[in-house]
C-alpha positions as CSV (number, residue, x, y, z in Angstrom):
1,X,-4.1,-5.3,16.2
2,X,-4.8,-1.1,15.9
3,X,-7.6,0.4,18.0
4,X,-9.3,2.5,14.9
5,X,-11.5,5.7,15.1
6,X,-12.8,6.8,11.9
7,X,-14.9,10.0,11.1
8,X,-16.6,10.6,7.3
9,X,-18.1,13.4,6.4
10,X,-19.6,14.2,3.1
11,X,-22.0,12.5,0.4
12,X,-23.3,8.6,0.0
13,X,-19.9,7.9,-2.0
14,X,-17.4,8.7,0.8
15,X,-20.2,6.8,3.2
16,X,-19.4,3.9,1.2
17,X,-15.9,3.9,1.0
18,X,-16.0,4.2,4.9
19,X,-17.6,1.2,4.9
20,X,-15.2,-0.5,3.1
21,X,-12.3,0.7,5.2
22,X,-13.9,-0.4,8.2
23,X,-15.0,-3.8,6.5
24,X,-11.0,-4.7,5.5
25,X,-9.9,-3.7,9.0
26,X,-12.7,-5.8,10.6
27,X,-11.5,-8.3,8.7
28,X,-7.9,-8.2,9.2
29,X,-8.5,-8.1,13.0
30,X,-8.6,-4.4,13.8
31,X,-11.0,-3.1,16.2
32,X,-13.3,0.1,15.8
33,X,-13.5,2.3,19.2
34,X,-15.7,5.2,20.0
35,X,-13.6,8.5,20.4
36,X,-10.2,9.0,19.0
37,X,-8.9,9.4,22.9
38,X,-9.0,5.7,22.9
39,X,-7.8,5.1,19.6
40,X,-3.7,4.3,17.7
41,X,-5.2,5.3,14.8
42,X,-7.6,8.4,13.7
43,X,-9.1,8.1,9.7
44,X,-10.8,11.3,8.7
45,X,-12.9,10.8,5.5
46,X,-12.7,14.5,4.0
47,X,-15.7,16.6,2.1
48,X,-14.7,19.6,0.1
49,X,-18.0,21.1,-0.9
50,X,-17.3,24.5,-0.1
51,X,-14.8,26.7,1.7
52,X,-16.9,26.7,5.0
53,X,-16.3,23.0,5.2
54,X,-12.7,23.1,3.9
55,X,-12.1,25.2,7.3
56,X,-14.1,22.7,8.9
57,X,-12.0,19.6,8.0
58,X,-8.7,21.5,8.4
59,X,-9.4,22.0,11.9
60,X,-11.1,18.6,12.7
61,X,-7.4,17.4,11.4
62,X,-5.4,19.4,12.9
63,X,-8.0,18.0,16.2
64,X,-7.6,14.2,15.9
65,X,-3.8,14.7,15.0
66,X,-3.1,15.7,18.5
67,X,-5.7,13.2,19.9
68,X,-3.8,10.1,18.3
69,X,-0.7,8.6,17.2
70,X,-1.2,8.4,13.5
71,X,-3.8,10.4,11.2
72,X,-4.6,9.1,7.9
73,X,-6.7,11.4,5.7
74,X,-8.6,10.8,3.3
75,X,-11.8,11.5,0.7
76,X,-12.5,14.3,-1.5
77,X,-10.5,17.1,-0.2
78,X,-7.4,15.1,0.8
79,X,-6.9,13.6,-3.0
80,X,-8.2,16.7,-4.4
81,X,-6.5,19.5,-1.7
82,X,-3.8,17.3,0.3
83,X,-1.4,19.7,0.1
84,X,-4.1,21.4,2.4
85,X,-3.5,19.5,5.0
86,X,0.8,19.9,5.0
87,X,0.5,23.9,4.6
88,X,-1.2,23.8,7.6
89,X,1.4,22.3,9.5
90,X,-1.3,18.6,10.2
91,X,0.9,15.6,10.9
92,X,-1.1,13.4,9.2
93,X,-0.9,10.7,5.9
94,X,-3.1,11.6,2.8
95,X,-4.1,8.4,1.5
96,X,-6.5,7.2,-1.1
97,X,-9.1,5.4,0.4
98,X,-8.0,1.8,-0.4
99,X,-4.2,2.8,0.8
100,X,-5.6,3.3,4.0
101,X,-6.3,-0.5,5.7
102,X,-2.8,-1.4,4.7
103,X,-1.3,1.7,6.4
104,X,-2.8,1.1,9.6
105,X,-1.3,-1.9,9.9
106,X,1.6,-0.5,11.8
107,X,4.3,-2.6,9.9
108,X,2.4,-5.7,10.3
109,X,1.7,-8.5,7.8
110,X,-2.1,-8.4,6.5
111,X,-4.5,-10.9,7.9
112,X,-6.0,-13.5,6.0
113,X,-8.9,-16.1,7.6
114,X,-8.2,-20.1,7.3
115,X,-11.1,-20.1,4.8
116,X,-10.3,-17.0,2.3
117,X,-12.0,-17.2,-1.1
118,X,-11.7,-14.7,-3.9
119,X,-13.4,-11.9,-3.9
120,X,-14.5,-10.0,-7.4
121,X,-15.3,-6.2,-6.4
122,X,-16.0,-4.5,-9.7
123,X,-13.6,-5.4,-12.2
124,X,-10.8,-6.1,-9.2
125,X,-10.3,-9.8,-8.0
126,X,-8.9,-10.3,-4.8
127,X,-6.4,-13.7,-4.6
128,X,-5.5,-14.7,-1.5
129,X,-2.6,-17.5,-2.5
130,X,-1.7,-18.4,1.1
131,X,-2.1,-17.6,5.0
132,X,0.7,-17.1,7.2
133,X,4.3,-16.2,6.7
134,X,7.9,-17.3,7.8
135,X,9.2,-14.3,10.2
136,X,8.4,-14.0,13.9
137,X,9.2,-9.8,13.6
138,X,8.7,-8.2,17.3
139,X,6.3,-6.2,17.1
140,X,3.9,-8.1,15.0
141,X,0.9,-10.1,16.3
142,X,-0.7,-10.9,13.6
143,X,1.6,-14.1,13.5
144,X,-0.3,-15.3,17.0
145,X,-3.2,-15.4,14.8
146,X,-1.9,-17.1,11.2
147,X,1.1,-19.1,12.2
148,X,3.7,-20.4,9.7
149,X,3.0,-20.1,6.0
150,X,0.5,-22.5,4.5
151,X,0.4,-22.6,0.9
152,X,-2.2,-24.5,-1.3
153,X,-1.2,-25.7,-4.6
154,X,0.0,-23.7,-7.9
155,X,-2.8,-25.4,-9.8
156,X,-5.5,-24.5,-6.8
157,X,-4.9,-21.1,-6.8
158,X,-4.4,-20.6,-10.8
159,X,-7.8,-22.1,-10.9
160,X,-9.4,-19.2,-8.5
161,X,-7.6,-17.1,-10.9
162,X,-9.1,-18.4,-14.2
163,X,-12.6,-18.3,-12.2
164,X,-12.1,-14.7,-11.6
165,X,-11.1,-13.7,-14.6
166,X,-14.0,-15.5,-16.5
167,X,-16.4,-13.6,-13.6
168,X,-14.7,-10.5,-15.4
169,X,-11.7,-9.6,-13.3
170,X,-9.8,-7.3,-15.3
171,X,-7.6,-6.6,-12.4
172,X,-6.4,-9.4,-10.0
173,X,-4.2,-8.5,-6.5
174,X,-2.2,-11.7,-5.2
175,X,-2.5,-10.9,-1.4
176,X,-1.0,-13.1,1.4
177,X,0.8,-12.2,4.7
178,X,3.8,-12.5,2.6
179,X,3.9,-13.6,-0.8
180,X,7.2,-13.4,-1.1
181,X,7.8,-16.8,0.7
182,X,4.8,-18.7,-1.1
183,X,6.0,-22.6,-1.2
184,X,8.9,-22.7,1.2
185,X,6.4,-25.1,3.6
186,X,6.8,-27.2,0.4
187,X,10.6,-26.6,0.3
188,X,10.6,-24.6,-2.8
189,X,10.1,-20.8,-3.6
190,X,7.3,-20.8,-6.2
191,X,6.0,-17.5,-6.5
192,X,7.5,-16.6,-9.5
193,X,6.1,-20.0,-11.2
194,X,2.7,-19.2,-9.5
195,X,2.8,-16.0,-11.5
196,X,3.8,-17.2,-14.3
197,X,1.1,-19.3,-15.0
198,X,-1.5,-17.1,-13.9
199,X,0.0,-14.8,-16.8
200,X,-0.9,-17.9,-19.0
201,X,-4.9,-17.8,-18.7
202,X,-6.6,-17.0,-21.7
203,X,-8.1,-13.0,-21.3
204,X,-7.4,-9.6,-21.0
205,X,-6.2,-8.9,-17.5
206,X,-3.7,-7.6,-15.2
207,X,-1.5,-8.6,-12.0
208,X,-0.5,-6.7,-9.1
209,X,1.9,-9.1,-6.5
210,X,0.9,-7.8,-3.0
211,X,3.1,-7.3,0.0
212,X,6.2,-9.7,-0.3
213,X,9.4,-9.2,2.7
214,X,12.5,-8.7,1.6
215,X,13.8,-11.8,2.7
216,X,11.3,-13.8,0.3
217,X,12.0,-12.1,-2.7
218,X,15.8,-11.6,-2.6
219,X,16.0,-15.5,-2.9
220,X,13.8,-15.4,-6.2
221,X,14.7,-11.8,-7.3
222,X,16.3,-13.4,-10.5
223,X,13.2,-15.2,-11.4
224,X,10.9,-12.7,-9.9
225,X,12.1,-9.6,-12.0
226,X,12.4,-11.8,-15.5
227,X,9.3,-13.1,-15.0
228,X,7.7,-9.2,-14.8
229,X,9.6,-8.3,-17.8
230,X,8.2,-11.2,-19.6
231,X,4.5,-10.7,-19.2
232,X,2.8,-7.8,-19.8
233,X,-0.1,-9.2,-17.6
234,X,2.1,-8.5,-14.3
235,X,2.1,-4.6,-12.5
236,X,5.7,-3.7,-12.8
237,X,4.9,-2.9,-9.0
238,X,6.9,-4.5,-6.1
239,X,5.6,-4.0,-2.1
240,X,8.7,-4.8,-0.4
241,X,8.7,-3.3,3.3
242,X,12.2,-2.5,4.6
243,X,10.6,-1.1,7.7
244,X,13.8,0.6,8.5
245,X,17.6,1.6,7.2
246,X,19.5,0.7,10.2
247,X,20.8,-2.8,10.3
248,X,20.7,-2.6,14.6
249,X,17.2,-1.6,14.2
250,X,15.9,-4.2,12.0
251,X,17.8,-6.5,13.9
252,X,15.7,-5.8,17.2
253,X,12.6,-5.9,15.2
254,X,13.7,-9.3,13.9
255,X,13.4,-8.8,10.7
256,X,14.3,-11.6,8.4
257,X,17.0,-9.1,6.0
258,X,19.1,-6.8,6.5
259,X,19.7,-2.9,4.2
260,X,22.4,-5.2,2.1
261,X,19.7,-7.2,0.9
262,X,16.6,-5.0,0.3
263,X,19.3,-3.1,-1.8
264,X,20.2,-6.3,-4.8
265,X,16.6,-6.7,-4.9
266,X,15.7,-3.0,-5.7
267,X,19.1,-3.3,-8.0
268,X,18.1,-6.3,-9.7
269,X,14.9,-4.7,-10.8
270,X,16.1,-1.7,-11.6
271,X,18.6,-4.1,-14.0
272,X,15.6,-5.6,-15.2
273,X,12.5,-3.5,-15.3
274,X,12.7,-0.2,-17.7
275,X,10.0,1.3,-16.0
276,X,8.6,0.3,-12.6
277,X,7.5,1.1,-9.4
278,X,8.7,0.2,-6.1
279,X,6.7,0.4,-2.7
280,X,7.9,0.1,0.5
281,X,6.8,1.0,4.1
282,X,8.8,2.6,7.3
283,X,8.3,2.3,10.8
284,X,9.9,5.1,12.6
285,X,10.2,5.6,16.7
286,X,10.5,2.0,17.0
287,X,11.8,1.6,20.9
288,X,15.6,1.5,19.7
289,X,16.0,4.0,17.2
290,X,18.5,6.4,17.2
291,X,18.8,9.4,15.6
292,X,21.4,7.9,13.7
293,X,19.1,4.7,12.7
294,X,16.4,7.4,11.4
295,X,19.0,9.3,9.9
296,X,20.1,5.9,7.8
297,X,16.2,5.3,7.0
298,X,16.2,8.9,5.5
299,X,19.1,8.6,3.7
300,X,18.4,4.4,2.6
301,X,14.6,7.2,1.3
302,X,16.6,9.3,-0.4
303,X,19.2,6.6,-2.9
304,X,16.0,3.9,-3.5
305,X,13.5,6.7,-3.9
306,X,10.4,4.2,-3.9
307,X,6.9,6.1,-5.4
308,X,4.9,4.8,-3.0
309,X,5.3,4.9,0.6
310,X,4.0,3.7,4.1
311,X,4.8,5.6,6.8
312,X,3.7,4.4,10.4
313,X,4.7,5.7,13.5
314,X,5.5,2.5,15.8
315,X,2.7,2.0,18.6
316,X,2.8,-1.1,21.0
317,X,1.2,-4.1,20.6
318,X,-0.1,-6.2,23.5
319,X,1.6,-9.6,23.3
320,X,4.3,-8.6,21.7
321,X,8.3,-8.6,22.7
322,X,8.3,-5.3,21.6
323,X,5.7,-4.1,23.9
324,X,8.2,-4.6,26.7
325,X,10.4,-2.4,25.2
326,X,10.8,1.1,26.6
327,X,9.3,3.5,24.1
328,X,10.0,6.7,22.7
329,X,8.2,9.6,23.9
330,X,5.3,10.9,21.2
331,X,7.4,14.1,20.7
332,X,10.1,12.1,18.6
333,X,7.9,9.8,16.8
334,X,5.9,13.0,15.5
335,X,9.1,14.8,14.8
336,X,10.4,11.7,12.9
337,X,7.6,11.1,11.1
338,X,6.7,14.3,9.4
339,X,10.6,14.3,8.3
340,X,10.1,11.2,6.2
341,X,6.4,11.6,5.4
342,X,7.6,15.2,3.6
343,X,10.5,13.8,2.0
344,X,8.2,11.1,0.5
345,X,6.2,14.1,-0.9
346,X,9.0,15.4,-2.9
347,X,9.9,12.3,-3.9
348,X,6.4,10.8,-5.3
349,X,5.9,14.5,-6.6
350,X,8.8,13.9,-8.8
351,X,7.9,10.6,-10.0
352,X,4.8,11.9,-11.1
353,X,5.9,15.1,-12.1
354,X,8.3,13.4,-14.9
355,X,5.0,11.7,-16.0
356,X,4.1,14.9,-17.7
357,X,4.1,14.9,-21.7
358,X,4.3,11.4,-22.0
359,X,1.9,8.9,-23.0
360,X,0.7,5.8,-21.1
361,X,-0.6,3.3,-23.5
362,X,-3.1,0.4,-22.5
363,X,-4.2,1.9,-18.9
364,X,-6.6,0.0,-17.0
365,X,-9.6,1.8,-15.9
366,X,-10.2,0.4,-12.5
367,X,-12.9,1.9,-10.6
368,X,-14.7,5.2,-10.6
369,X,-14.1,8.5,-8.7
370,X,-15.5,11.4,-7.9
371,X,-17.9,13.6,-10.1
372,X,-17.3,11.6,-13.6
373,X,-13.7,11.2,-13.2
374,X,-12.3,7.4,-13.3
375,X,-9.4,5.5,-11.6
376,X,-6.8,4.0,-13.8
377,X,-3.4,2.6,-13.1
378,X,-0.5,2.1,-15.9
379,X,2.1,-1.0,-16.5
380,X,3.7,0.1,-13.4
381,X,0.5,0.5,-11.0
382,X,0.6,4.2,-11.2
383,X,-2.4,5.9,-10.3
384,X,-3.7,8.2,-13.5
385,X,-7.0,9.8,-13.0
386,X,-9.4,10.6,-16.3
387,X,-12.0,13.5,-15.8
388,X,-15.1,13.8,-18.0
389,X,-15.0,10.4,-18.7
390,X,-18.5,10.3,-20.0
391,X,-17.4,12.7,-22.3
392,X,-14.7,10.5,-23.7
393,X,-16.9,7.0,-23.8
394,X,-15.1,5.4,-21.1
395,X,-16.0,2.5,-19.1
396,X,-14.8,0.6,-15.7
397,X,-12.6,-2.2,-17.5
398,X,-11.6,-0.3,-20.2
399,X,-7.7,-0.5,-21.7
400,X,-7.2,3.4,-22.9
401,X,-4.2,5.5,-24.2
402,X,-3.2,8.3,-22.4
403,X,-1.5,11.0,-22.4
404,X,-0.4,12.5,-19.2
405,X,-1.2,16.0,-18.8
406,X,-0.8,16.9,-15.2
407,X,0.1,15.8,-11.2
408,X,-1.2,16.2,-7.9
409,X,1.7,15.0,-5.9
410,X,0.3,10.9,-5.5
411,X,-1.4,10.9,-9.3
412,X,-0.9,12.1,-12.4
413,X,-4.1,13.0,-14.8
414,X,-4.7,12.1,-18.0
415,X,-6.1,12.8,-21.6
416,X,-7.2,9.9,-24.1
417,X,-5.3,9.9,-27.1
């Protein structure tokens, strides 16, 4: 698990989101240390009152980037100034605040405890459908702690879903280690029927499938990507983490798939899904990789062109095979990393960018944000932010029409219609 250093600056609201970074990386096995010296991972909660403090936050980056492996930024000026933070030359991942436990994971499956119930936050249900998963990757030791998978029941876990949605979920995110391999202790691959029927309870919801290998989905991807197109209830959002484009290198990290594979599963929803958005994540300096290996991740970047995008520089974990490993020097993993975290950039920037002058019918207002804006995402979990929502009568839980009238890189904004 990731030795975590967070600093927050700013008002109550950023306080509390602090709070709920550090709550989901207690939980998920992470451990807070005193000083980033100490730390793999620095998170710097940003304030952007006034120009004084925009210095001030640019420098305390620029400070715990040198300090630490991997800088995550986030809060008020890093969603509302991130490109900031790259004009300064700060090698470090803007984030929204709820991005940012999953990105410290450092490639690792997410950690769920024996006795996980749902969890209604707002209008947002959390699911957890199962603990554990089927690969035994390298440098992971979070399967020390969950072992194989363990799935309960289709009926069990559509129940906890009905239960959340009559507790007013509008919004509920299947988690797991790997959802993608839900039933094989049972010998069958179910996730697709799981889904399916949790399409099926009466109310006025939506779905977004969490983090789900490769492997797991390219035996269902069939199933998977009709069963999106089908039911409007679904995210047309898929979290499938190649973690690298270099079949030697995925090979060492003992991943389940290789390149071949994570490529018919993008194909086949891009076959199937008009509109949709694929998310993926990326180790890079793991021990073995070449410059040829990153070169194939940049280039596997470039033809799948996925809109949202984990970028983790690899850091040893005790336990681990990979840990014996000898590593690359800190050098190289910066240098890698700010090649593909730019690239990402242009290529969310894009997305988003094309967004402009269209309309977005039936967004889901999710949570607020800051000053009287709201959150929203769209059918394919883009995020869309609404300002002056007071203005316009709008309320958490709300289905609204939108038309998209700008971008800031990782979220487009938009207008009721």
């Amino acid at each position: 698990m990731a030795r975590y250093h967070i600093e927050t600056y700013g008002c109550t609201s950023n306080r509390g989101e602090s709070r709920e970074i550090e709550r989901r990386l207690r939980d998920a096995g992470h451990h807070q240390v005193e000083g980033p010296e100490r730390a793999d991972v620095a998170i710097l909660n940003t304030c952007t009152v006034v120009e004084k403090t925009e210095r001030n936050m640019l420098r305390r980056a620029e400070e715990l980037a040198d300090e630490t492996a991997d800088l995550f930024i986030t809060g008020c000026m890093a969603l509302a100034q991130g490109e900031e933070f790259a004009g300064a030359g700060i090698d470090g991942q803007v984030l929204h605040w709820d991005e940012v436990p999953e990105a410290v994971t450092n490639g690792e499956c997410p950690t769920t405890t024996p006795d996980a119930e749902p969890i209604l936050q707002g209008v947002i249900g959390i699911l957890p459908i199962a603990r554990g998963c089927m690969s035994d990757c390298s440098y992971c030791i979070t399967k020390q702690a969950t072992g194989k998978i363990d799935s309960p029941p289709i009926e069990e876990n559509v129940e906890k879903a009905r239960a959340l949605v009559h507790a007013g979920a509008k919004e509920i995110r299947i988690t797991g280690q790997d959802t993608g391999v839900y039933g094989w202790d049972t010998g069958e691959r179910t996730l697709h029927e799981l889904l399916e029927r949790i399409c099926a309870i009466d109310g006025d919801f939506r779905v977004r499938v969490g983090m789900a290998n490769p492997k797991g989905v390219h035996g269902i991807r069939e199933e998977l990507a009709n069963v999106f197109a089908e039911n409007e209830e679904l995210y047309n959002f898929l979290h499938a983490p190649v973690q690298s484009g270099s079949d030697d290198v995925l090979g060492d990290m003992r991943r389940q798939h290789q390149v071949e594979e994570y490529l018919e599963v993008v194909e086949t929803f891009d076959s199937t899904l008009e509109y949709w958005t694929l998310s993926t994540d990326f180790i890079v300096g793991f021990p073995t990789e070449t410059d040829h290996d990153h070169e194939q991740s940049m280039s596997l970047l470039r033809e799948t062109r996925p809109e949202k995008l984990n970028v983790t520089r690899f850091s040893k974990r005790p336990g681990t095979d990979a840990a014996e490993m000898k590593g690359l020097g800190g050098t190289i993993k910066k240098e890698r990393s700010k090649a593909m975290s730019d690239l990402k950039l242009d290529i969310v920037g894009e997305a988003y960018e094309e967004m402009v002058g269209e309309v977005r019918e039936d967004v889901l207002v999710v949570e607020e944000g800051t000053a009287d804006s709201v959150k929203c995402r769209d059918g394919a979990y883009r995020q869309i932010i609404v300002q002056n929502a007071d203005d316009h009568g709008i309320e958490i839980g709300d289905f609204v029409d939108l038309e998209i009238i700008g971008q800031n890189t990782v979220y487009a904004f938009g207008e009721p219609l």
